[in-house]
N, C-alpha and C positions, 0 to 999 in steps of 0.2 A: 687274859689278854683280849680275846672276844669278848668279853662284858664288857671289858673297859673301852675298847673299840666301839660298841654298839651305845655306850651312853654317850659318849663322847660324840659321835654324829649325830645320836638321834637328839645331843642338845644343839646343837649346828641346827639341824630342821627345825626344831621348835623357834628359833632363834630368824629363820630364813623367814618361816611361817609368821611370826610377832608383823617381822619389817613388809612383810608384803598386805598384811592385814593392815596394818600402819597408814601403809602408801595407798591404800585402797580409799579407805578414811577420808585422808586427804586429797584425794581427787575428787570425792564425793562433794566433801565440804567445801573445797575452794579450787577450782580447777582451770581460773587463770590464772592463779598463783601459779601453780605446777607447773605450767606451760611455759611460763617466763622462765619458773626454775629450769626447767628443762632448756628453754634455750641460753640462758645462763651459761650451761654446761658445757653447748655447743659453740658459744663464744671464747669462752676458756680453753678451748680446744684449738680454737685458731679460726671458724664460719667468721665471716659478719653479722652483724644484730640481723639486719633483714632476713640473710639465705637461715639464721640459724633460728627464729623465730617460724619460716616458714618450714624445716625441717620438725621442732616442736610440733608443729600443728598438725601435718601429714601422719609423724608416728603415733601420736594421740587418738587422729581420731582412725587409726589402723587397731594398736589396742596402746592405749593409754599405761595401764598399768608393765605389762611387758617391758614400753619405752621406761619408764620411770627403774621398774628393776632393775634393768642391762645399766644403762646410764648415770642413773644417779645410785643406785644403791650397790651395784658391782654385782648383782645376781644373774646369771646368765641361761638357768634352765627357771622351771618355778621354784620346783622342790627338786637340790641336785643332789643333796646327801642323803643316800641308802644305808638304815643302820644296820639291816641285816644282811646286805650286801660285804655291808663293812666288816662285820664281825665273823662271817664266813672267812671273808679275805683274808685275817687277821691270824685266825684259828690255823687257816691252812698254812700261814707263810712261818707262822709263830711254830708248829710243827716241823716244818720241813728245815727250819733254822736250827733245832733243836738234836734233830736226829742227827746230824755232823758231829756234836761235843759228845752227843753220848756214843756215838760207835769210835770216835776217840778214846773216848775213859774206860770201854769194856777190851781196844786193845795195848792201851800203856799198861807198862809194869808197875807195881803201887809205886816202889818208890821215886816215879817219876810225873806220877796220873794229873798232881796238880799243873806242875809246867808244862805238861807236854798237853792238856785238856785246854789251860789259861793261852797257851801260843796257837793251838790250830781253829781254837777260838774266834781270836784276832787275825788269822791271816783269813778263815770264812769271812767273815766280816769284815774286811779289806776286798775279797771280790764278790762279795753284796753288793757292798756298798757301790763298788763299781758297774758292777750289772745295772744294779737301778739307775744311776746315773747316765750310762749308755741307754737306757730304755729309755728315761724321758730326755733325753736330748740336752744332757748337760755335761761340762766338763769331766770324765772320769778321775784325776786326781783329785776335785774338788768330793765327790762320794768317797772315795776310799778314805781321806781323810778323813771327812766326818765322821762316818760310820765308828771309824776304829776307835778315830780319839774319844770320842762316847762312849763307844765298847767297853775301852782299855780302864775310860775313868768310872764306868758304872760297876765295871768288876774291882778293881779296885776298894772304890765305896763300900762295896760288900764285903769285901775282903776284910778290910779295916774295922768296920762294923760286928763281923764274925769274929777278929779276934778281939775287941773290947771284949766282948759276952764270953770268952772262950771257947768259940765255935768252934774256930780257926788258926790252927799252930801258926 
């Protein structure tokens, strides 16, 4: 899960880094273009040509490239995706999710370890999902939902998949 976390941002960066390199280019090359575009942006926004023309010019020659990130490209820091941040994150939370199902499975009885590991699975995963949801400031029904119906359909998948192969009675 941290590798896959840490490729996954650290293509995000390469990706942040392309378009900033990009937009650098083009200020270099043509930087009344820019500036029009830029107040394009602020016309569309709701300014008028004038106040948004003179907004263009103010941020430009504050740092040009900054203005063009935030605005036209939706980049808000330079470089905002940490892969190794990420992948710490990932490692830690991918762990701590983990350790729930298994001190499940080491106290069900066998003949119950599937349903009862597949159900406290799903209800962890119902107050994840919630949690997160409350931490970044979003509806809690809408996380518990997701989470679970993902959950429920990724176990599932697997399940189905295990018993094709005869993994899985």
């Amino acid at each position: 899960m941290a590798a896959g976390e840490y490729v996954s941002v650290s293509s995000q960066a390469d990706t942040i880094r392309a378009d900033l390199e990009l937009e650098q280019q083009h200020l270099k090359d043509n930087l009344e273009f820019e500036q029009q575009e830029l107040a394009d942006i602020y016309v569309g926004r709701g300014l008028d040509a004038d106040l948004a023309r003179k907004v263009a010019e103010q941020l430009m020659a504050h740092d040009a490239l900054d203005a063009h990130a935030r605005d036209e490209l939706g980049i808000f820091e330079r470089i905002s995706a940490r892969p190794i941040q990420a992948a710490f994150a990932s490692a830690a939370t991918f762990t701590v999710g983990a350790v729930l199902p298994l001190v499940a499975a080491f106290m069900a009885p066998e003949q119950k370890l599937v349903s009862i590991v597949a159900g406290l699975s799903l209800a962890f995963l119902a107050v994840l999902g919630g949690l997160a949801a409350q931490t970044g400031g979003a509806r809690i029904s809408i996380g518990v939902l997701r989470v679970t119906f993902w959950g429920a359909l990724a176990m599932g998948l697997t399940a189905g998949v295990g018993s094709l192969f005869g993994i899985v009675a």
